[in-house]
Every structure is written in C-alpha cells, then in structure tokens.
C-alpha positions, 0 to 999 in steps of 0.5 A, spaced: 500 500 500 502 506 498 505 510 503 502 517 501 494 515 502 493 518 507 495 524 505 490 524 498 485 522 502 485 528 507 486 532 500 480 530 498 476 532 504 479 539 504 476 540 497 469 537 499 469 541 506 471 547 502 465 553 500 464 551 493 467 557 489 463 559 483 466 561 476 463 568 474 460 565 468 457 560 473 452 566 476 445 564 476 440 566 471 437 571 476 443 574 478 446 576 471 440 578 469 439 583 475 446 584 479 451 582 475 450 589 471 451 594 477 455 589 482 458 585 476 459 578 475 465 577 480 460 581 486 466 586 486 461 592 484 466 595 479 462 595 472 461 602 470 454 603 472 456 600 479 462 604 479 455 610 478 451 607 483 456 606 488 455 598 488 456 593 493 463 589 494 460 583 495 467 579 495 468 584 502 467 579 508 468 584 513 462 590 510 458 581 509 459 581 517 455 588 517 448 585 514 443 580 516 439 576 511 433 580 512 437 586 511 439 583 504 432 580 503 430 587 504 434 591 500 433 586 493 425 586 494 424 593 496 431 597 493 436 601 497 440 607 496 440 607 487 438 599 487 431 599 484 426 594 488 425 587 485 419 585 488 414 585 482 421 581 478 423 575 483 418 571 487 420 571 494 424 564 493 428 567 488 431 573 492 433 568 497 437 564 492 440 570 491 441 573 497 446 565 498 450 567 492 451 574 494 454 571 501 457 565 497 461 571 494 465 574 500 472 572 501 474 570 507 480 569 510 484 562 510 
C-alpha cells in the first residue's frame, strides 16, 4: 500500500469541506440578469454603472459581517440607496437564492 494515502485522502476532504467557489460565468440566471450589471459578475461592484451607483463589494467579508439576511432580503425586494426594488421581478424564493450567492461571494480569510 502506498505510503502517501493518507495524505490524498485528507486532500480530498479539504476540497469537499471547502465553500464551493463559483466561476463568474457560473452566476445564476437571476443574478446576471439583475446584479451582475451594477455589482458585476465577480460581486466586486466595479462595472461602470456600479462604479455610478456606488455598488456593493460583495467579495468584502468584513462590510458581509455588517448585514443580516433580512437586511439583504430587504434591500433586493424593496431597493436601497440607487438599487431599484425587485419585488414585482423575483418571487420571494428567488431573492433568497440570491441573497446565498451574494454571501457565497465574500472572501474570507484562510
């Protein structure tokens, strides 16, 4: 039996216990469709319009650490600041979906 087994089965259970990294091009429909303009595909808010709008990090760990889930719901369904509402756009089932991505999208720390 080979020596270094351990070592690759350890390997492999980082990888699966690790928060799953999502490519830009991977963003759900719903978040390209509404988000991705201002907030951009990577979350970081450095689009044009975002840039416009003063959007969002979403990639900002620590400002992540500053908002509840409620705090995000409400911003999506009833608008903030420049972002328009999405009430009448996404069911309440679809804003909880994005509410995930936008917190699958901050860096933390390793």
């Amino acid at each position: 039996m080979p020596r270094n087994k351990p070592i690759a089965v350890l390997s492999v259970a980082a990888v699966l216990a690790a928060p799953p990294l999502v490519a830009a091009d991977q963003r759900s429909e719903n978040f390209q469709m509404y988000c991705s303009v201002c907030h951009g595909d990577d979350g970081r808010g450095q689009t044009e319009e975002g840039k416009k709008k003063g959007a969002r990090d979403f990639t900002n760990a620590r400002w992540q650490d500053t908002v509840d889930d409620a705090r995000l719901v409400r911003s999506i369904t009833k608008g903030h600041d420049k972002m328009p509402s999405f009430e009448k756009k996404l069911s309440a089932d679809e804003i909880k979906a994005l509410v995930a991505e936008v917190r699958s999208l901050a860096k933390r720390p390793s």
